[in-house]
DOTOR-671325 format. One record per residue (C-alpha): y, z, x. Coordinates in steps of 0.02 Angstrom, whole numbers, plus 50000, padded with zeros to 5 digits. Each point is the difference from the previous one (the first is absolute). Example, Ala and Ser with C-alpha at 12.3 -4.5 7.8 and 13.67 -1.06 7.14 Angstrom:
REM DOTOR-671325
<pt yy="49775" zz="50390" xx="50615"/>
<pt yy="50172" zz="49967" xx="50069"/>
REM end
This chain:
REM DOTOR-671325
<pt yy="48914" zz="50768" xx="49894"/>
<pt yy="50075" zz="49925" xx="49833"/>
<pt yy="49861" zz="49948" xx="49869"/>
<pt yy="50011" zz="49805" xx="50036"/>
<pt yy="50008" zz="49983" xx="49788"/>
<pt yy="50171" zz="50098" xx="49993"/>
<pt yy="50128" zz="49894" xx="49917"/>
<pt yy="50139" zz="49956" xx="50124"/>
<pt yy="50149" zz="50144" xx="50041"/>
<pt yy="50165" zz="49939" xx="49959"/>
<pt yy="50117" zz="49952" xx="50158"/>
<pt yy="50094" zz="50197" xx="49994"/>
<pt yy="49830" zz="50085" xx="49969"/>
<pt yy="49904" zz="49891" xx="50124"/>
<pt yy="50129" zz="50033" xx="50147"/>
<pt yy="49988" zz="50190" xx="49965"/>
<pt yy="49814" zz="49986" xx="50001"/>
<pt yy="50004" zz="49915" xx="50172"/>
<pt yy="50142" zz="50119" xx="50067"/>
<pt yy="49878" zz="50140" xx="49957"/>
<pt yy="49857" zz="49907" xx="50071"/>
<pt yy="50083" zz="50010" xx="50198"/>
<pt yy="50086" zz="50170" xx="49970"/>
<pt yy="49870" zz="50093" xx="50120"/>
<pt yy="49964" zz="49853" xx="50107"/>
<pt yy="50101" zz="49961" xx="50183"/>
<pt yy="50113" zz="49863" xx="49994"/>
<pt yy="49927" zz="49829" xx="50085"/>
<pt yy="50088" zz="49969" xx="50183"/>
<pt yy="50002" zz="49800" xx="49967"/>
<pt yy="50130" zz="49999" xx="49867"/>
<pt yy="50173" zz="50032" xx="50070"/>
<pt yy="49965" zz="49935" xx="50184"/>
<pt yy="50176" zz="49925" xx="50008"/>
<pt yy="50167" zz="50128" xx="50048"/>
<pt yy="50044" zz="50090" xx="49862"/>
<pt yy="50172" zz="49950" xx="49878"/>
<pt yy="50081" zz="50131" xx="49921"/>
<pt yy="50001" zz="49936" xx="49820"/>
<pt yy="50090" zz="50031" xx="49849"/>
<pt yy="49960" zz="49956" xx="49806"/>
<pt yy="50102" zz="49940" xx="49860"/>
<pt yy="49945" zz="50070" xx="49835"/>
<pt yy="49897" zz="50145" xx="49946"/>
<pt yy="49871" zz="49939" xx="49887"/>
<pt yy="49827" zz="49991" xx="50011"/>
<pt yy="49971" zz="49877" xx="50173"/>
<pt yy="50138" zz="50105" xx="50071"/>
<pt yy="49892" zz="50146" xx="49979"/>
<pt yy="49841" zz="49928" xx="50045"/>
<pt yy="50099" zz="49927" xx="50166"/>
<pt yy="50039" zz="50192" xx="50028"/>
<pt yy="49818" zz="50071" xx="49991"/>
<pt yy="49941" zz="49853" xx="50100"/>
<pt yy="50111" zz="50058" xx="50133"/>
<pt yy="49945" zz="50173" xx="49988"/>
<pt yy="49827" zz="49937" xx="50024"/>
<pt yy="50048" zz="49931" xx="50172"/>
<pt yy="50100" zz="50168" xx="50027"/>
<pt yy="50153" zz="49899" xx="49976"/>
<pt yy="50145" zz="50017" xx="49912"/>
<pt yy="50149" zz="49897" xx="49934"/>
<pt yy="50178" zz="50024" xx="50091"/>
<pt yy="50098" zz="49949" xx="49828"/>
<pt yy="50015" zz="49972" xx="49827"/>
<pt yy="50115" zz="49920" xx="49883"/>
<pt yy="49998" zz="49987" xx="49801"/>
<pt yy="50107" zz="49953" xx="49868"/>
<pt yy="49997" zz="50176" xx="49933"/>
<pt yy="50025" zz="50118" xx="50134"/>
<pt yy="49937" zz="50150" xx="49909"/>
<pt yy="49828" zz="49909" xx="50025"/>
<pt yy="50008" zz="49939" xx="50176"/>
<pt yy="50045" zz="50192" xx="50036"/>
<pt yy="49843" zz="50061" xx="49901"/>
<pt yy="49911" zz="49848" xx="50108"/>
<pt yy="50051" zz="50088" xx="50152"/>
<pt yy="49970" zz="50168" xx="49967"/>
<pt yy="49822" zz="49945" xx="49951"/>
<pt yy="49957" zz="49913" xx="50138"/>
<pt yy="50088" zz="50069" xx="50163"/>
<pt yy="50108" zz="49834" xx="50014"/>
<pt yy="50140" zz="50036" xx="50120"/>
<pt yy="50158" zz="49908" xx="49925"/>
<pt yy="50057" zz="49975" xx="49822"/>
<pt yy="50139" zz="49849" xx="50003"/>
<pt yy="50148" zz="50013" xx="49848"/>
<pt yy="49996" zz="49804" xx="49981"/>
<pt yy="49862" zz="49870" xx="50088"/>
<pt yy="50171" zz="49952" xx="50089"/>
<pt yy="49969" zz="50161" xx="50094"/>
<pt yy="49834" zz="49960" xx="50028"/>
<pt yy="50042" zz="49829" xx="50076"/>
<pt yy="50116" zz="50062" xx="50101"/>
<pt yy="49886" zz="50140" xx="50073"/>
<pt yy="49956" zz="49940" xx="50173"/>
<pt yy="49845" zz="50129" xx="50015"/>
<pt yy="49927" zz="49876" xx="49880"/>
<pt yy="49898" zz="49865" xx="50051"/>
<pt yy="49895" zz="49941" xx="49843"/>
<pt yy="50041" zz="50012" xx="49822"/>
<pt yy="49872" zz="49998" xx="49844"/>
<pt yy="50062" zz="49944" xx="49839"/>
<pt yy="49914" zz="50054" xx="49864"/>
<pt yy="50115" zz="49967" xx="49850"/>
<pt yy="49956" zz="49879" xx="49853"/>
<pt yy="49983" zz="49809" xx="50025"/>
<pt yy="50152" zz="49945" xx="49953"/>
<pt yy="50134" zz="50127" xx="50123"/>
<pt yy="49880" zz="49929" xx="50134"/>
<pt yy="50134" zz="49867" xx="50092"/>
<pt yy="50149" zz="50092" xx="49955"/>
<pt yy="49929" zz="50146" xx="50143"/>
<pt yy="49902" zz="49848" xx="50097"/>
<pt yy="50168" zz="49940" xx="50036"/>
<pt yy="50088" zz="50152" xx="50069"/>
<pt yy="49867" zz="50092" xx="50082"/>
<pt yy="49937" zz="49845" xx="50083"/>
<pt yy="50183" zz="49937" xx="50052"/>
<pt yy="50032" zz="50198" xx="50062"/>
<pt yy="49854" zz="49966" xx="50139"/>
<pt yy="49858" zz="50099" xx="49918"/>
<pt yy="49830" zz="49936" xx="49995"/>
<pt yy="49960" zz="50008" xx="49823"/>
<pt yy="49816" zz="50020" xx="49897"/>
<pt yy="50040" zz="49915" xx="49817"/>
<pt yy="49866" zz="50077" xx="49856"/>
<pt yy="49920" zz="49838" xx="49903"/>
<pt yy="50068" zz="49924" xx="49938"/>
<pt yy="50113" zz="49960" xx="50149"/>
<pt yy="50129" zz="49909" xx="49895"/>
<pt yy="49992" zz="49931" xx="49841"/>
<pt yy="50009" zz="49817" xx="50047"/>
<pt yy="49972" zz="49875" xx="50145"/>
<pt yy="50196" zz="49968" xx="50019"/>
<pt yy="50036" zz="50200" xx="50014"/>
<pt yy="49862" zz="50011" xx="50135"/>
<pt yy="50047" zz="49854" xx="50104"/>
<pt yy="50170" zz="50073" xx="50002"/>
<pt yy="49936" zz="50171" xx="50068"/>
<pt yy="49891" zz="49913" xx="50110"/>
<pt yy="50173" zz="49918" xx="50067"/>
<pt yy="50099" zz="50164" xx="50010"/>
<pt yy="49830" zz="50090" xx="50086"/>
<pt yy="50001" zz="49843" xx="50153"/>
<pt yy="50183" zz="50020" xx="50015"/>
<pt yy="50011" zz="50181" xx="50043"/>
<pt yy="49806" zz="49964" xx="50086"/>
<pt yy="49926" zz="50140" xx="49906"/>
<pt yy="49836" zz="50000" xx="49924"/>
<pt yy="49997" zz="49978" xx="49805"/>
<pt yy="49806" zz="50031" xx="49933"/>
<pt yy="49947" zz="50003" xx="49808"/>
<pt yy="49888" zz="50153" xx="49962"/>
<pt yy="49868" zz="49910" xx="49884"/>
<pt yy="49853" zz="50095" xx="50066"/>
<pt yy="49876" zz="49882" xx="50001"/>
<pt yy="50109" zz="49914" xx="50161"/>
<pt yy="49958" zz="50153" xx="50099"/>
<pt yy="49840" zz="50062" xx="49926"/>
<pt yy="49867" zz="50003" xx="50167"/>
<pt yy="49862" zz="49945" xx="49871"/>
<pt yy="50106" zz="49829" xx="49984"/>
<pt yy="50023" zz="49970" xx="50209"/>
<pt yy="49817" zz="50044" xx="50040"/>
<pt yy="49930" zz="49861" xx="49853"/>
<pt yy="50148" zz="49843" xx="50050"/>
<pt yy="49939" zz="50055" xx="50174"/>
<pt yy="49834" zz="49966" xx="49963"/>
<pt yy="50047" zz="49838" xx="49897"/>
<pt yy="50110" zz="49928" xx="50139"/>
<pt yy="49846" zz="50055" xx="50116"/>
<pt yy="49889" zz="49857" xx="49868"/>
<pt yy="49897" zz="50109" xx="49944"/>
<pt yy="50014" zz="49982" xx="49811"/>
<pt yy="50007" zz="49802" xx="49999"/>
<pt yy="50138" zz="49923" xx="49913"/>
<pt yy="50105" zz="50093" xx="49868"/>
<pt yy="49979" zz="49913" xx="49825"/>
<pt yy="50048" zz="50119" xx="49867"/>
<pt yy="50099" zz="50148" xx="49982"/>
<pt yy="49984" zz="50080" xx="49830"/>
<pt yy="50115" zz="50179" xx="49954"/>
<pt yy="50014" zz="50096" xx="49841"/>
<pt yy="50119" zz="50139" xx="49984"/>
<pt yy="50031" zz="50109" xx="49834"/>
<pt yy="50097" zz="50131" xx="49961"/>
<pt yy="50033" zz="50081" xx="49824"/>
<pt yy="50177" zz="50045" xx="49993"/>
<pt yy="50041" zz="50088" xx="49841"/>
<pt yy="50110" zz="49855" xx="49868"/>
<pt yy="50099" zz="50110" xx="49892"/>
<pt yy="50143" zz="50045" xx="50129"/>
<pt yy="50082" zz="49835" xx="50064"/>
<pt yy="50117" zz="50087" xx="50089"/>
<pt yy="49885" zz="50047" xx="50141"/>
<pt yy="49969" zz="49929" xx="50163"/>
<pt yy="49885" zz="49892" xx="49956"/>
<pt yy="50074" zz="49923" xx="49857"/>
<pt yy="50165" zz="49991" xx="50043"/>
<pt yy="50092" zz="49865" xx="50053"/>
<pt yy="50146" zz="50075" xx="50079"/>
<pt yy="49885" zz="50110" xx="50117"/>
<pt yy="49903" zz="49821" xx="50029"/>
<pt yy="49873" zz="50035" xx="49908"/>
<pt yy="49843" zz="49894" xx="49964"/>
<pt yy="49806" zz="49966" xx="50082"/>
<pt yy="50031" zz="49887" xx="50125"/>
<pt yy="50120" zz="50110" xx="50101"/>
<pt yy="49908" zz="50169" xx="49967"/>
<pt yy="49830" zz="49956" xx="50019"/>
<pt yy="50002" zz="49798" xx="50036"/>
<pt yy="50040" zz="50037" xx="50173"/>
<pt yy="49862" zz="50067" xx="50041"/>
<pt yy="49887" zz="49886" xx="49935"/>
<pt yy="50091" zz="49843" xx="50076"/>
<pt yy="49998" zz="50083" xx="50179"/>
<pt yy="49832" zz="50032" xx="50004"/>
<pt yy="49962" zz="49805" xx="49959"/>
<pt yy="50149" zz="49935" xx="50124"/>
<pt yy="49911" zz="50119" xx="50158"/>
<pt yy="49841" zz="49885" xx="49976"/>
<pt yy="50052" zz="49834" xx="49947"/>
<pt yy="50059" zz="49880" xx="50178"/>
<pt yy="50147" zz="49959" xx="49914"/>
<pt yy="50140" zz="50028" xx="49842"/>
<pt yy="49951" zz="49938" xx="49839"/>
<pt yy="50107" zz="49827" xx="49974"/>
<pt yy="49903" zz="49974" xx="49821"/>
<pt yy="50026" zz="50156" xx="49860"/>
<pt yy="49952" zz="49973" xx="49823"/>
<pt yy="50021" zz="50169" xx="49884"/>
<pt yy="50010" zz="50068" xx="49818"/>
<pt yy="50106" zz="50152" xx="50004"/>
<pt yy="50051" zz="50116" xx="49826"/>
<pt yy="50155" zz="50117" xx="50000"/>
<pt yy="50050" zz="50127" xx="49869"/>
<pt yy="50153" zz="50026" xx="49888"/>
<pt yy="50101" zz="50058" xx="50186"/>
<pt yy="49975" zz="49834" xx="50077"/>
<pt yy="49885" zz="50072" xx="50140"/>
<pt yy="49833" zz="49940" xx="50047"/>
<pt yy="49843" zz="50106" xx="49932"/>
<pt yy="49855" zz="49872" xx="50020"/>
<pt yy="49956" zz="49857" xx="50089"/>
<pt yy="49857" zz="49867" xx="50046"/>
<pt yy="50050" zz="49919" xx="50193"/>
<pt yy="49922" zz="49873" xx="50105"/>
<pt yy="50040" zz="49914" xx="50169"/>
<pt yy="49941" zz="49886" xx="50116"/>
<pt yy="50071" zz="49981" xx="50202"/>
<pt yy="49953" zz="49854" xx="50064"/>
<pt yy="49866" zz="50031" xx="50078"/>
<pt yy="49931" zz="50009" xx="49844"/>
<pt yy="49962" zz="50185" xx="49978"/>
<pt yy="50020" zz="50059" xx="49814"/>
<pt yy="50073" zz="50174" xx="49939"/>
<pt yy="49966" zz="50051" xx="49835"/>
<pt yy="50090" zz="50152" xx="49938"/>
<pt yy="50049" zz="50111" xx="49836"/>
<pt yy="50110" zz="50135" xx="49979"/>
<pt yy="50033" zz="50129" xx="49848"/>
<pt yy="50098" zz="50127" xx="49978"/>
<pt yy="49905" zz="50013" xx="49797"/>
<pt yy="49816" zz="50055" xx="50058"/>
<pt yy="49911" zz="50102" xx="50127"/>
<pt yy="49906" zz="49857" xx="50136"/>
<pt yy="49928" zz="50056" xx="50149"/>
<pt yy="50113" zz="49942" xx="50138"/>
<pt yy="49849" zz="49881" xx="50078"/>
<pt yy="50003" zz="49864" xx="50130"/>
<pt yy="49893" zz="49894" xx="50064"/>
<pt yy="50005" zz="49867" xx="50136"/>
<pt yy="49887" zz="49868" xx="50005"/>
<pt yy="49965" zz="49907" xx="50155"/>
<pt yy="49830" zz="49897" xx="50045"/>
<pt yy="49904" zz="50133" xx="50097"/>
<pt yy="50035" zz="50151" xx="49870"/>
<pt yy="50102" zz="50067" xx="49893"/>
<pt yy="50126" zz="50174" xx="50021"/>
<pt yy="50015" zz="50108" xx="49851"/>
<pt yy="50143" zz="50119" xx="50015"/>
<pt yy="50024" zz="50132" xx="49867"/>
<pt yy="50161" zz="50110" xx="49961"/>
<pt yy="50067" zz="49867" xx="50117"/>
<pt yy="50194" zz="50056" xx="50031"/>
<pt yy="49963" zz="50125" xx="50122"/>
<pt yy="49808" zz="49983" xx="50013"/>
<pt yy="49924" zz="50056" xx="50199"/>
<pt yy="49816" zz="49942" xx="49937"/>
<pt yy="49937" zz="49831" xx="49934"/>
<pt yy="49836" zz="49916" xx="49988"/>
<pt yy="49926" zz="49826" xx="50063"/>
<pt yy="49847" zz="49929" xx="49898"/>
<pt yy="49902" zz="49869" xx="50108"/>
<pt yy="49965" zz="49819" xx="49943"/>
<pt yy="49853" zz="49977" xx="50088"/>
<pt yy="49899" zz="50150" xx="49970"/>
<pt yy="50114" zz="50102" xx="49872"/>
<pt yy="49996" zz="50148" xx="50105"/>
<pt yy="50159" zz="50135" xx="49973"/>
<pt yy="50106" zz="50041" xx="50154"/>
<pt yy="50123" zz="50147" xx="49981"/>
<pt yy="50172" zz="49968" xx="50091"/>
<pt yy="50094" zz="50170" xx="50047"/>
<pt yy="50171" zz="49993" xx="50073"/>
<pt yy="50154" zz="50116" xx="49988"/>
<pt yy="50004" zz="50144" xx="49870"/>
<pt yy="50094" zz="50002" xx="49815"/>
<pt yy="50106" zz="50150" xx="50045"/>
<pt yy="50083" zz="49935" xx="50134"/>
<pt yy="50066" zz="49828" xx="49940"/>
<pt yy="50204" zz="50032" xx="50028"/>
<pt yy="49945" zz="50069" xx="50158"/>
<pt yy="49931" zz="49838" xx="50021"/>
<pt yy="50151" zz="49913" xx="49959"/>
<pt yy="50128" zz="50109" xx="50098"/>
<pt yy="49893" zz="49980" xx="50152"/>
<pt yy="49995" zz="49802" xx="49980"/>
<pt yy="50214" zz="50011" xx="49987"/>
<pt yy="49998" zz="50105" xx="50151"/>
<pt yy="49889" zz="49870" xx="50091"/>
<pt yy="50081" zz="49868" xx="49956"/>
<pt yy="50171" zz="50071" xx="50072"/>
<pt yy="49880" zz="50041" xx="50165"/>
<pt yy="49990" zz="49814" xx="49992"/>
<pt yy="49829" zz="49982" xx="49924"/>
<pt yy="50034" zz="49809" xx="49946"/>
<pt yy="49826" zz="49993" xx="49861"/>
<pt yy="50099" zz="50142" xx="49900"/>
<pt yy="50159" zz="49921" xx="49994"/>
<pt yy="49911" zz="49848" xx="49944"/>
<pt yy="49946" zz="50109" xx="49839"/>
<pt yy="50165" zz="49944" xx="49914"/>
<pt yy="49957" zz="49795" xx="49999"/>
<pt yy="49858" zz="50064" xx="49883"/>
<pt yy="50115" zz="50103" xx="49913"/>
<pt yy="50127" zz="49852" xx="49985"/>
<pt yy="49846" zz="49882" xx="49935"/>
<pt yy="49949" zz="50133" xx="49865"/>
<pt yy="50211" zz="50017" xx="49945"/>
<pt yy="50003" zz="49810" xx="50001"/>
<pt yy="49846" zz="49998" xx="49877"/>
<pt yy="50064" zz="50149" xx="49885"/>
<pt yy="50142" zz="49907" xx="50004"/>
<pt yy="49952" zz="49819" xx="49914"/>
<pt yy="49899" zz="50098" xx="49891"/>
<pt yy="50129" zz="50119" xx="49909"/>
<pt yy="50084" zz="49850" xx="49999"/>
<pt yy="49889" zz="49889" xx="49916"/>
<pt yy="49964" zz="50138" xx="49868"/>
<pt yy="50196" zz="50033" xx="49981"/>
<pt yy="50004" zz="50174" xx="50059"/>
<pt yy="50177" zz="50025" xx="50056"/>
<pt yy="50075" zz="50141" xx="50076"/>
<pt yy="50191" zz="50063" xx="49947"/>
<pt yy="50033" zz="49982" xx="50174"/>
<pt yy="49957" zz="49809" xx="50032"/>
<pt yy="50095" zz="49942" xx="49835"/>
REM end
């Protein structure tokens, strides 16, 4: 076991750790319970090959692969046994072995594949986040109930077991009312280059898309209802994109979220829900499988286990593939999603981050 004082792994490091963590161990049985799609992936960066070993985890493989460069979807292949290497993602949509398409391509190509692969029939996993505004994503969300396929946004926290088994347990009234939701999340992303993903604006850039998402879905999956009040302080850098920012909202029923994001210093990505009976701390929160409760009454420590690190896009894949099966709760998934876009969206707004595309 990791020494509990080790600083936190970045998000590359940390998957590989948990990929190595499962290598020698059998795959679980109550993952994929629904029929299998035959799915295909868009892009060959780093999600698309952590989508790959996932699969080979479950002794799966994908059926396709399409990529701007083709040289690189054809190394993709080669490296991971996938069956079909499409010229264009017209191919791809047009491929009628495929059922399911993840697209794992930066922010802001997002809708322009949303649209086609959704209007083409294909059920279709979008990587976080999903779009890059609330207008883009109810359009997709249009498209996706006109050709009745299933459109799902891969934030992992909306799949993560960890997440079901604690709402279960709050819906069940065992934690008392929810009150307070605070989240930090920090990451230091090196200033001198602008021209990298994270700073720039024509690859959509910014905190609030990169890492805000998280953050915000974790708060929306335990509040009863959206935020209607948001007050924030947000800074940007010489690029125009979000790097910092100070959030907090109230729903209604008067639950509070208090949240900061920056992409300047290391923070431990920390949560924790308050509610009258207890509070839940989660650590490393975006794909976290363990949390803990601390008691109210007597202090005493419970330790929540539920799902496992390594296999979060298994996680997600499976909830697409029940949702298609007709599973209604994982469809529902994206009204969370569309709450979280909605808030991202008021927010950039408010600190006048604009996108080339929505000028």
């Amino acid at each position: 076991m990791a020494d509990s004082k080790q600083a936190p792994l970045d998000a590359a490091a940390a998957a590989k750790a948990a990929f190595a963590s499962v290598q020698d161990k059998s795959f679980p049985d109550d993952i994929f319970t629904a029929p299998e799609l035959r799915w295909a992936v868009i892009g060959c960066g780093v999600i698309a090959n952590q989508m790959a070993q996932s699969l080979a985890l479950a002794g799966r493989k994908l059926a396709g692969v399409a990529n701007r460069t083709l040289s690189k979807a054809q190394a993709f292949a080669e490296q991971y046994g996938v069956e079909k290497v499409y010229d264009t993602v017209e191919d791809l949509y047009a491929d009628p072995d495929i059922d399911a398409v993840y697209i794992t391509t930066p922010h802001n190509t997002h809708i322009t594949y949303l649209r086609a692969a959704l209007a083409a029939g294909k059920h279709v996993l979008c990587e976080k986040a999903i779009t890059l505004n609330s207008a883009e994503l109810d359009e997709a969300r249009a498209i996706a109930d006109e050709h009745n396929v299933v459109l799902m946004d891969a934030t992992t926290v909306l799949h993560m077991p960890l997440y079901q088994e604690l709402r279960r347990r709050m819906d069940a009234g065992e934690f008392g009312r929810m009150n307070l939701a605070q989240l930090n999340f920090g990451s230091y992303k090196e200033y001198g280059d602008l021209s990298n993903r994270f700073y720039n604006r024509s690859l959509a850039g910014g905190a609030m898309l990169d890492i805000g998402v998280y953050a915000l879905s974790v708060m929306r999956l335990f509040m009863a209802s959206q935020p209607a009040e948001v007050v924030s302080l947000g800074n940007t850098c010489e690029t125009g994109v979000d790097v910092a920012g100070g959030i907090v909202c109230r729903n209604a029923e008067q639950q509070l979220g208090v949240v900061s994001l920056t992409l300047h210093s290391k923070q431990p990505k920390r949560s924790i829900i308050s509610f009258d009976k207890c509070y839940i701390e989660v650590n490393e929160y975006p794909r976290a499988d363990h949390a803990n409760i601390v008691w109210t009454a007597n202090g005493h420590r419970e330790e929540v286990h539920a799902g496992t690190e390594a296999y979060a896009l298994c996680y997600e894949m499976a909830d697409l593939e029940k949702a298609v099966a007709g599973d209604d709760s994982k469809r529902e998934q994206l009204d969370y999603a569309s709450d979280v876009m909605e808030l991202m969206t008021k927010l950039r707004a408010d600190w006048g981050v604009v996108y080339p595309e929505e000028e």
